[in-house]
N, C-alpha and C positions, 0 to 999 in steps of 0.2 A: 732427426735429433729429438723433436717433442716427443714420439713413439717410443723412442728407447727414455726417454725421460717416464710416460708413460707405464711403461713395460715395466722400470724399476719400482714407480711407486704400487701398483699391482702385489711385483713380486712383497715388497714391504708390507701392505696389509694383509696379503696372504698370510707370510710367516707370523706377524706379531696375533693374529686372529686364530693361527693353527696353534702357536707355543702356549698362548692362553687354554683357548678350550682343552689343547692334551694336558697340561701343567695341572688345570683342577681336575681332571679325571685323576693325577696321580696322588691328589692327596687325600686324607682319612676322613672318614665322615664320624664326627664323636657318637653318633648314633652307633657304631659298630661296638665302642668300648662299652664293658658291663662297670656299671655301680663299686667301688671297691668295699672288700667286706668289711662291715664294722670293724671287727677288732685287728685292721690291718692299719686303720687311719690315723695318721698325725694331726696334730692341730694348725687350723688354717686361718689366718689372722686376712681379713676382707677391708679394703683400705677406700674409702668414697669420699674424694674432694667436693665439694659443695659450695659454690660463689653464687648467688641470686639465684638458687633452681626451684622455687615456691612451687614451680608448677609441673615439675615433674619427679621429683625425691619421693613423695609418698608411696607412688607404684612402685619405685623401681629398689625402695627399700623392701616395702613388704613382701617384694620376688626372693629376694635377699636372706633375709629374714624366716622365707618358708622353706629355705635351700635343706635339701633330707641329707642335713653331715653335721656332724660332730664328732672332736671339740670344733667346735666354729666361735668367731672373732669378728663383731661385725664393729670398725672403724668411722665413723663420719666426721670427715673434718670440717669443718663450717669455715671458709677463708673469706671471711670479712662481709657477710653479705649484708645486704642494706636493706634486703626484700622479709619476708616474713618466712625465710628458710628456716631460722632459728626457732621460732614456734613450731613450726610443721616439725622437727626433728625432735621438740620437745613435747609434742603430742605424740607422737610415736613413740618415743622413750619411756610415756608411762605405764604404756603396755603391753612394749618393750622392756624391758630395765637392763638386759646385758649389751642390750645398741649402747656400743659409747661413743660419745662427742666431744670432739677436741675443737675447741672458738679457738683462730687467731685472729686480734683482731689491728696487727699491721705486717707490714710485710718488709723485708729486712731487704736494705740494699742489692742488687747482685743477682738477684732471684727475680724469674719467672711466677707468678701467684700459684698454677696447681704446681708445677713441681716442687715449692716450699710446702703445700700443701701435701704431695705424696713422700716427701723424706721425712714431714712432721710426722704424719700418720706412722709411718714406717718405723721410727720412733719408738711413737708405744707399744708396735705391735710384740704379741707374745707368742705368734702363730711361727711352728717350724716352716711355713708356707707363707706366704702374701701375695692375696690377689688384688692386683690396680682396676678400679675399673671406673666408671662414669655414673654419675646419678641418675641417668636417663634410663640406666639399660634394665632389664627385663629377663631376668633369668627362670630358665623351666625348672623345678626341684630336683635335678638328678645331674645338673649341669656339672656341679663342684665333685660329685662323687665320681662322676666316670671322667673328668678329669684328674683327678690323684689316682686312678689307676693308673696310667701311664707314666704320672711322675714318679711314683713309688717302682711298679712293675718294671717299667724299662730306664727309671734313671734319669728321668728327663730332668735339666736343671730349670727351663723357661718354658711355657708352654703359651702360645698365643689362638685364640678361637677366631674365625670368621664370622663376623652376625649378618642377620638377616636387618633388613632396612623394610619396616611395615609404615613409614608415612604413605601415603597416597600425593597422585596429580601425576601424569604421563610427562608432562615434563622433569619434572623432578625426580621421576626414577629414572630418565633418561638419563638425567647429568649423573645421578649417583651411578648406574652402571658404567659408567663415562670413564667417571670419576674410580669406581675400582676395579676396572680392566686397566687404565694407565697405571695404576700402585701395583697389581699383580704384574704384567707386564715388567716395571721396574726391578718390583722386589723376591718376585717370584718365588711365593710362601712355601712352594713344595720340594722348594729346595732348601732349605732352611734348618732342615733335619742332619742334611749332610756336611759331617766336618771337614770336606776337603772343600769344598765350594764355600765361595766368596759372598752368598746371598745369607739374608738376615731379614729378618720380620717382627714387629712389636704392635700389637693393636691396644687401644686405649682403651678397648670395652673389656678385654680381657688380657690381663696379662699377670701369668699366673709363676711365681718364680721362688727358688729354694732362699731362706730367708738370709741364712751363709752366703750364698752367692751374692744378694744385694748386696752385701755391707760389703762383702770384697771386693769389690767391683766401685767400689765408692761410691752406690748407690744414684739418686738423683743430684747429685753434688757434681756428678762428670757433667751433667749438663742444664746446669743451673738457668742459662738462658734461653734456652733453646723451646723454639715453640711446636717442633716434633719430637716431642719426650719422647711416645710409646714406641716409636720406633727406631728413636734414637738408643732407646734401652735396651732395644734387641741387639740394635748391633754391638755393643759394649760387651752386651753376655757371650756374644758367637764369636767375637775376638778376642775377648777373655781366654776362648778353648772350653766354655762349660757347654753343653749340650741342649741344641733349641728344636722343637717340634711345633710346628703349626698345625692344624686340623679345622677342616670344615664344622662350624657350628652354629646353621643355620637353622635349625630345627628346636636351639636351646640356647639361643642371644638372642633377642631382639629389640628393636631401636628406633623410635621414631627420629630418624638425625635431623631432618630438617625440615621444619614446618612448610616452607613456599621455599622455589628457587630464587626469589630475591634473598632468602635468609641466608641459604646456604652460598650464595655468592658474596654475600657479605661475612660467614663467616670460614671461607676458603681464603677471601683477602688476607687474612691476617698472618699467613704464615707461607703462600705462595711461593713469595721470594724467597722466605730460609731453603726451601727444596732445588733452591739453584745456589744455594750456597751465598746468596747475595750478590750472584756476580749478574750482572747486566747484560754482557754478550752471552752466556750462555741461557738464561733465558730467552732475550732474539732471538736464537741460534735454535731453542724449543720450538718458539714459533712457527717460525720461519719452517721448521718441520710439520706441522700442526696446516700450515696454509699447503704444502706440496703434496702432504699424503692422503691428509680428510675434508678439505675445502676444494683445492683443484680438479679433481678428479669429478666432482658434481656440478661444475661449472663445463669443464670440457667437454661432457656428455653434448653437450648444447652447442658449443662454438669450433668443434671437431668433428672431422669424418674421418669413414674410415677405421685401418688398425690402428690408430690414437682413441677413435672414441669406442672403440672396443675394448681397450685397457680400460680406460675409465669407468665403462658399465660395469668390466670383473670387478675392479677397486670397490666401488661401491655395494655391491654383492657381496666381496668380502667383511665391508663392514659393519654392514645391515643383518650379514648373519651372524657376524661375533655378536653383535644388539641382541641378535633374538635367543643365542645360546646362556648371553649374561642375563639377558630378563626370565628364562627359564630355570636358570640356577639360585636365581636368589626371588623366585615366585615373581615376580612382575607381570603385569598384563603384555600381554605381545604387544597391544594398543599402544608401549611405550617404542618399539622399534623405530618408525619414521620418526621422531623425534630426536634420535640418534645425529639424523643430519645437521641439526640446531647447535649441537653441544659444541662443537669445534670452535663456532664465534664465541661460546659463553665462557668457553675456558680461554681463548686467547684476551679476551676482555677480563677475565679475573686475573691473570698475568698481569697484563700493562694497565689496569688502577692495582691491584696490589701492591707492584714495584712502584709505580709512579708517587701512591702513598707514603710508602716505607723510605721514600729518598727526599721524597718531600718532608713529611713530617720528621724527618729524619729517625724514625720508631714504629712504633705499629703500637695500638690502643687499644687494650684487651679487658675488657670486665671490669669498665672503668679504671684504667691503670695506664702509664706511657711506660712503654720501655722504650729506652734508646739504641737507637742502630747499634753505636760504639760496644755496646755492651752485648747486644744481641752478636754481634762478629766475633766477639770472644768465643763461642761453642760452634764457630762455622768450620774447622779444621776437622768437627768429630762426625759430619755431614756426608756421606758418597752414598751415587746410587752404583748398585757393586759392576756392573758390567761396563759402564764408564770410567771406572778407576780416575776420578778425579780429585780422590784421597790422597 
């Protein structure tokens, strides 16, 4: 019985480790699309939520800023910061002057802080286009042009980029490859193109969508609570029936997401539980996954013989080389591979204090802000991940 236990969980890293790796071979690398020509461009309205980012708004404007497109629109919304954003954005503006900045400076019942942030912006904008993206990110100057080739060219209504993650620490690209081979796995970006499939993808460093579509779509208003906007937005537009494409853009995003893995485990907290919809047992029910298929298997090696601990050396093998294909895909040191075996206790550990938080404090505490559960549950109906159909 353990051997065929064994056997399955084998079979199971095998497949989720093979549907990955072939799933990104099938999708586009934006390096393939050319620049679109000047006089074919629309105007693109660039929308940047801003809460305390002192310390990292100035690069990731002036990436912004040096983007080779026009008409171009560049939006920063200041939501409430307490840090010295406001200056920094007002330093930039003087030599800037078409950077425009919208201060709010409280936040209206019912609302999540950037999602009021990204329908304010949304707002103003004038652009037949709006791109959402992060204050962090890091864009190459050709990023916006060879993206409205495909929206223009083929019609695209949403378009979402893949970035590249350049923080450094072997641990912490561990967790992040960890951390986006489980979302690709879930969300499976290269599917997302296809209107007859049920997969859907939204990334919050890029999401690039026809400005008609937002408002149709009722924009960030479907999900006023919800603390997976960007991918919550996707799915809104690909059930809507408008037309979504992902593409690899790792060569022309880049992001340092999280300083040390205590950062990033703190802030994976905060929104953990909305990805299980708030329900409890099916979070266990993750885990409880998480300990038979990537913990067990490394522990058997040891306390089995035999074809039990020959499954468990494949298992392992399996997952040490999905490690080393994710760390080759998104430039990582191989040095981050064995580190791979770590990540399974970090993510069950952000799971059970996430939830344990969220039910405790009955909210979750974002950029100095409470939201409440009750109100967070209102956007948990608009939540599936698609091959589960728990929609």
């Amino acid at each position: 019985m353990i051997a065929f236990l064994a056997a399955l969980v084998f079979l199971f890293n095998l497949y989720v480790g093979l549907d990955i790796i072939l799933g990104t071979r099938k999708m586009r690398n934006l390096g393939e699309i050319k620049p679109l020509a000047e006089d074919k461009r629309p105007s693109v309205s660039v929308i940047v939520p801003a809460c305390n980012e002192e310390d990292t708004i100035k690069p990731a404007l002036l990436s912004l800023l040096s983007l080779e497109y026009a008409p171009l629109e560049v939006i920063v919304v200041n939501d409430r910061s307490t840090d010295r954003t406001g200056e920094v954005l007002a330093e930039i503006q003087g030599k800037y002057p078409q950077l425009v900045i919208h201060t709010i400076t409280e936040l209206p019942g019912g609302w999540l802080g950037k999602n009021h942030a990204l329908q304010q912006g949304a707002g103003l904008a004038g652009g037949e286009y709006l791109l959402f993206t992060d204050a962090d990110i890091h864009f190459a100057p050709s990023t916006l042009a060879r993206a409205m080739t495909l929206m223009v060219g083929e019609q695209v209504d949403h378009l979402s980029l893949i970035f590249r993650n350049i923080a450094r620490g072997l641990l912490l690209n561990a967790m992040m490859i960890d951390a986006g081979s489980g979302l690709f796995f879930l969300f499976k970006p290269w599917k997302a193109g296809d209107p007859e499939s049920r997969f859907f993808i939204g990334v919050g460093a890029f999401n690039l969508i026809r400005k008609s579509v937002y408002f149709r779509i009722g924009g960030h208003k479907q999900l006023k609570m919800h603390p997976i906007d960007d991918i919550m937005l996707g799915k809104i537009i690909k059930r809507s029936g408008f037309r979504q494409e992902c593409l690899a853009g790792y060569d022309f995003l880049q992001v340092h997401w999280y300083e040390t893995p205590g950062k990033m485990v703190s802030g994976l907290m905060k929104n953990i539980f909305a990805l299980y919809n708030y329900h409890v047992s099916f979070a266990l029910a993750v885990i409880l996954l998480l300990c038979l298929t990537a913990i067990a298997p490394f522990w058997g090696v040891f306390f089995f013989s035999g074809i039990t601990r020959i499954f468990c050396l494949l298992s392992m093998a399996a997952r040490l080389i999905s490690a080393a294909c994710g760390a080759r895909l998104t430039g990582a040191s191989f040095r981050t591979v064995p580190f791979s075996l770590l990540t399974p206790y970090i993510n069950i550990y952000i799971t059970l204090k996430g939830m344990f938080k969220t039910l405790v404090n009955r909210g979750i505490d974002w950029r100095g802000t409470h939201y409440p559960l009750a109100g967070l549950k209102e956007n948990r109906p608009i939540l599936s991940i698609p091959f589960l159909r728990i929609d």
